[in-house]
N, C-alpha and C positions, 0 to 999 in steps of 0.2 A: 367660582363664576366661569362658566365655559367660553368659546370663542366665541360664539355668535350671538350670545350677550353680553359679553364685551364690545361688539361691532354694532350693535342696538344702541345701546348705552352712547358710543360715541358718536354715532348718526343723531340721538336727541338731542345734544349738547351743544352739535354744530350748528343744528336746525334752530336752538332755541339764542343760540349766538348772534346768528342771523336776523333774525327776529326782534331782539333787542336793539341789534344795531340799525336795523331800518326803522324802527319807533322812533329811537332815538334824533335821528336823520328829519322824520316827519314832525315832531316835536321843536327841534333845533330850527325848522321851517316857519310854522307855525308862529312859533315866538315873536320871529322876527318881523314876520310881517305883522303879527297883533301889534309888537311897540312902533313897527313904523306907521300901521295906522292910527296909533295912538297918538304919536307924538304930531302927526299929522293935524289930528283931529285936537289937541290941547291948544295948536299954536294959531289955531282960527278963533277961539274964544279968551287967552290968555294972553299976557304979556310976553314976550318973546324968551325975555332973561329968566323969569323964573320957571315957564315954562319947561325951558331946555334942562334948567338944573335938576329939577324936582324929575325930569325923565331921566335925566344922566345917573342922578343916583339909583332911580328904579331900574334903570337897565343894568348897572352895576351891580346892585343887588340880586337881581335876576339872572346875571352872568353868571355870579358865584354859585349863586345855587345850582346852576347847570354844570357852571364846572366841577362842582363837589358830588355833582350828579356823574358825573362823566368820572373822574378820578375813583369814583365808587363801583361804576360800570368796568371800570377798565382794569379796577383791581380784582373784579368778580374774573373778568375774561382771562385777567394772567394767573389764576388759581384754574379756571376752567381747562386752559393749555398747559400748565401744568401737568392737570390730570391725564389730560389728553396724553399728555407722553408719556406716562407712567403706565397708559393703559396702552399705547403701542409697544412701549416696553415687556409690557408682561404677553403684550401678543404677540410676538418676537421669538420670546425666551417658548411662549406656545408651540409655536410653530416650531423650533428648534426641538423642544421637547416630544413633541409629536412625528417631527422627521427621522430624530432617533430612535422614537418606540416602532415608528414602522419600518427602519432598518432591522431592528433585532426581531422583528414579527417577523420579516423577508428572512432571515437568518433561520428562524425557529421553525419556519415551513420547508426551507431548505434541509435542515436537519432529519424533520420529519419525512420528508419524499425520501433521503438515502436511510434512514430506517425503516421505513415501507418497502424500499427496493433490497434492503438486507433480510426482513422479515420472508418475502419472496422466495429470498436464495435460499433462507435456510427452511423451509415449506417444500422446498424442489428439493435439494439438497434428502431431508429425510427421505421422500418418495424414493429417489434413488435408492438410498439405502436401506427401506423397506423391501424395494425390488431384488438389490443384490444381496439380501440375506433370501428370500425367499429361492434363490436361483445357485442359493447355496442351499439351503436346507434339501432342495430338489437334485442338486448335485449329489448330495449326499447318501440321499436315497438310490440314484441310481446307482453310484460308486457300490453301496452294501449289497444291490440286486446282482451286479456284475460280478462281487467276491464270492457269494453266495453260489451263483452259476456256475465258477470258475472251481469255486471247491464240488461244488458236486460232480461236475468234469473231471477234476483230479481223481476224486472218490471210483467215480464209475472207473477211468483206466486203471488206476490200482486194482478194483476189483476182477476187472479183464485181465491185467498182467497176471494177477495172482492168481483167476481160473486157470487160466494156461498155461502158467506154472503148476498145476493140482493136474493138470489134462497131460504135462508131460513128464513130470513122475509117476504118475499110472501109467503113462505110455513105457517108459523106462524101467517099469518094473514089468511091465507084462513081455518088454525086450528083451531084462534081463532071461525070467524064466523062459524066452525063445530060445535064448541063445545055450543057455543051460542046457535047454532040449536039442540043440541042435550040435552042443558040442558031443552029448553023448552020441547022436544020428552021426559025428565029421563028418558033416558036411560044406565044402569048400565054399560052394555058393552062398549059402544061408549064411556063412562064417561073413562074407563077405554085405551081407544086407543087413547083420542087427552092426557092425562097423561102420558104416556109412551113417545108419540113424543115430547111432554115438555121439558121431562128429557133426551130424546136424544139430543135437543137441546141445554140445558143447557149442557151438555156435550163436546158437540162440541164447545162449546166457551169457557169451561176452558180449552179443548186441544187446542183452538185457542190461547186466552191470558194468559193460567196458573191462579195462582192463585191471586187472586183478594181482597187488604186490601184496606177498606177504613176509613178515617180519619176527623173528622169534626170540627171545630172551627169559630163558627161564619156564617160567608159568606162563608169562605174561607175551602175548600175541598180537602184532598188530596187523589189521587188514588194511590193505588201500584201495579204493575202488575209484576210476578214473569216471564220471558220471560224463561228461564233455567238455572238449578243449580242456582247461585248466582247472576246471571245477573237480576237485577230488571229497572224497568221502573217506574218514579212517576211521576201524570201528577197535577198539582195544579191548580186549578178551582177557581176564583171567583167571585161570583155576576154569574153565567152560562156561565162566559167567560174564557177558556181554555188562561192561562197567562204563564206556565211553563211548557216543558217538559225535563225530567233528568233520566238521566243511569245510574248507579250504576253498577260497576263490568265489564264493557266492555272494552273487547279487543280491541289493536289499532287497529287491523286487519279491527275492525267492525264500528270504532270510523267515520269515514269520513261519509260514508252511511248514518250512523245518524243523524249526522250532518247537512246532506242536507233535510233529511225527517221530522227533528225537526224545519227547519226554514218553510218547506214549510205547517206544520200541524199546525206551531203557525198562519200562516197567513189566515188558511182556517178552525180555529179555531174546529180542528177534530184529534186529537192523534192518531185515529186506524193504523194511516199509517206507524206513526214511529216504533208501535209498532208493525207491522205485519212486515217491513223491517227486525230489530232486529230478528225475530223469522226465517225469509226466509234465511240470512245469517248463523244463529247458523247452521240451519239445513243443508245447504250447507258445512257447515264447517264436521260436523258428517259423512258426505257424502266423501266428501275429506278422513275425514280420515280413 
């Protein structure tokens, strides 16, 4: 039974309470004045004495019966209030029951708004992180475009060094045969111009490979080539066969490079390359900064 037929329920009860009690009210009225017109009306035609008796007993009798009327009435009412508070009771325990269910409603909504407000974060939350890998996938791209660049820079200066290296040993051999010819001509002058191009040339290969220690033991030779500042190069030779090349002091920056130019100078058993790499990166690097 819900509340508001509970609340129906005891609106009829009261109403029908009422109802009964004012009947009874108009009845109890009634009565009375019928036996006093009665007794009025017997004592005009009758003896006085038996008159009174023969009412006495009838109004007696008729009392009882009202008052068994009334004690049956009054027992109806105190089961009816009874009820009555059995049915405010359960509408109580109602209301109590309902004020709880709508604290835990108020609880369960509450709940649900910081799960919506979490669902949110982590909705935002991904988008970030769809952004920060895309902005890494594109870092990455550009990073590969830059190394790429960066070896093909190296690639081209090696190729320049190493023309002009091929442009000064022709040069050097077409000095020496000057110098040949000119030492048969003795001539002081000319003596004096394939010397000077000598020592330009020697010059230009310590600025190529810096400075230059070498080491001997037996067979086995070792080169040292000073690349910059502290950065050295040693290439270990033996029997005429180039076996080892080795860095000293390189940056990781420069370390991979190397690495690819020391495997491919051991197999074509010719160092100039690692070490011309080495020097095309330093200087790229001074450049940078």
């Amino acid at each position: 039974m819900t509340n508001s037929e509970r609340d129906t329920s005891l609106l009829n009860l009261e109403n029908e309470y009422e109802s009964i009690k004012d009947y009874f009210t108009s009845v109890k009225f009634a009565y009375r004045e019928r036996e006093s017109k009665k007794f009025f009306y017997d004592n005009l035609h009758d003896d006085g004495v038996s008159i009174s008796g023969r009412v006495l007993e009838q109004s007696k009798a008729n009392l009882r019966s009202v008052k068994r009327i009334y004690e049956e009435k009054s027992e109806s009412m105190s089961g009816l209030s009874k009820e009555q508070f059995e049915i405010e009771t359960e509408i109580r325990e109602s209301e109590r029951e309902r004020d709880k269910l709508a604290e835990e409603i108020n609880a369960l909504q509450s709940d649900a708004n910081r799960l919506e407000i979490i669902r949110s974060s982590g909705e935002r939350q991904r988008g970030l992180e769809e952004q920060l890998g895309a902005m890494k996938a594109e870092n990455g791209k550009t990073q590969l475009r830059l190394n790429e660049t960066r070896a093909i820079c190296d690639r081209n200066e090696i190729d320049d060094l190493l023309r002009k290296e091929r442009e000064l040993i022709e040069r050097k051999r077409e000095l020496t045969g000057e110098v040949r010819r000119l030492t048969v001509a003795g001539s002081e002058e000319e003596i004096e111009e394939v010397f000077c191009w000598h020592r330009m040339l020697g010059e230009f290969y310590k600025a190529l490979f810096g400075e230059v220690e070498v080491k001997k033991e037996g067979n086995r030779v070792w080169v040292t080539v000073t690349v910059t500042g502290r950065m050295r190069v040693t290439v270990t030779v033996v029997g005429k066969r180039v076996v080892e090349i080795e860095a000293a002091d390189c940056p990781e920056s420069m370390a991979a490079a190397f690495v690819r130019c020391r495997s491919l100078c051991l197999r074509i058993g010719d160092p100039r390359l690692a070490i011309c790499c080495l020097q095309s990166v330093a200087s790229l690097r001074r450049l940078d900064n």
